[in-house]
C-alpha positions in Angstrom: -47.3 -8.2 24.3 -49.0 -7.6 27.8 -48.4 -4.3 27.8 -51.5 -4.0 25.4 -53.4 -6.1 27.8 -52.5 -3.9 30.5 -53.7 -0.8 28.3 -56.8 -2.7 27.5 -57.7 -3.3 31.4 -57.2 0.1 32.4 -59.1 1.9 29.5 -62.2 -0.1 30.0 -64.9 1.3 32.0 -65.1 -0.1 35.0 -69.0 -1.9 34.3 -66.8 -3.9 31.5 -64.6 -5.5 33.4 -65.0 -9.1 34.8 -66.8 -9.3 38.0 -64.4 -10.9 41.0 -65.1 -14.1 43.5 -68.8 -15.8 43.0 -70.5 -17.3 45.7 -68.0 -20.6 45.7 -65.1 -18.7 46.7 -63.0 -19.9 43.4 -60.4 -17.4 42.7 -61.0 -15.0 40.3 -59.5 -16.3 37.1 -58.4 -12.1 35.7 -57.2 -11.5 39.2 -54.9 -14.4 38.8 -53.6 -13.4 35.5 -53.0 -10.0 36.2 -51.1 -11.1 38.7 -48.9 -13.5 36.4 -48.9 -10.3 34.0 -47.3 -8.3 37.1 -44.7 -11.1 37.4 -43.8 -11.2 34.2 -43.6 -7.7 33.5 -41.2 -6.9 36.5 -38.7 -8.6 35.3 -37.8 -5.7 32.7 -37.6 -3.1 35.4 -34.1 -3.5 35.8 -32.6 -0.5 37.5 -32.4 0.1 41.4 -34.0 2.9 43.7 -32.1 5.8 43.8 -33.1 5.6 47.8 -32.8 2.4 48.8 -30.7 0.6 46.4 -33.5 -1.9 45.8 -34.7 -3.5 42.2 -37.8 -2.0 41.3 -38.8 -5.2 39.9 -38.2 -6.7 43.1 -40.4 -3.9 44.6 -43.3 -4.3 41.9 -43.5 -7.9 43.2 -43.2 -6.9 46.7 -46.2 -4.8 46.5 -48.2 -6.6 44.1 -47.8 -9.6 46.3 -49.0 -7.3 49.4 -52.0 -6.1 47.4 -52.9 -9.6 46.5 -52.3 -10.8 50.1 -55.4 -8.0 51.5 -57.4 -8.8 48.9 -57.2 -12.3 49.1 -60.5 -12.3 51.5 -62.2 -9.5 50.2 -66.1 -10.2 48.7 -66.8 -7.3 47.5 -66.3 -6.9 43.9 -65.4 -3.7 43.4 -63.0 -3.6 45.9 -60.9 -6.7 44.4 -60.9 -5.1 41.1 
């Protein structure tokens, strides 16, 4: 399941992980499938803020999406991991 994926990502050290955009500007194949793993994963978070009334699965694609949107540009490596 992804959830194991997920565990995998975040208990690597950070010098393991796959390095982000090269020099061509392609996107960065992980950050794209973490992404689709957000997505996907969302969709179980059925129950609504207490505060708002809001899905959190709605609000786990909200902000991914938000995250993916500032890093979008970003070169830096480290700082699209």
């Amino acid at each position: 399941m992804c959830f194991k994926r997920i565990d995998k990502i975040f208990s690597s050290s950070i010098d393991k992980l796959p390095r982000a955009v090269g020099k061509s500007g392609a996107p960065n194949r992980e950050a794209l499938k973490l992404y689709r793993e957000v997505l996907k994963v969302s969709k179980y978070f059925d129950w609504n803020d207490p505060e708002t009334g809001e899905p959190y699965g709605q609000k786990i694609r909200k902000s991914a999406r938000r995250e993916f949107e500032i890093a979008k540009m970003e070169k830096d490596p480290l700082i699209v991991m």
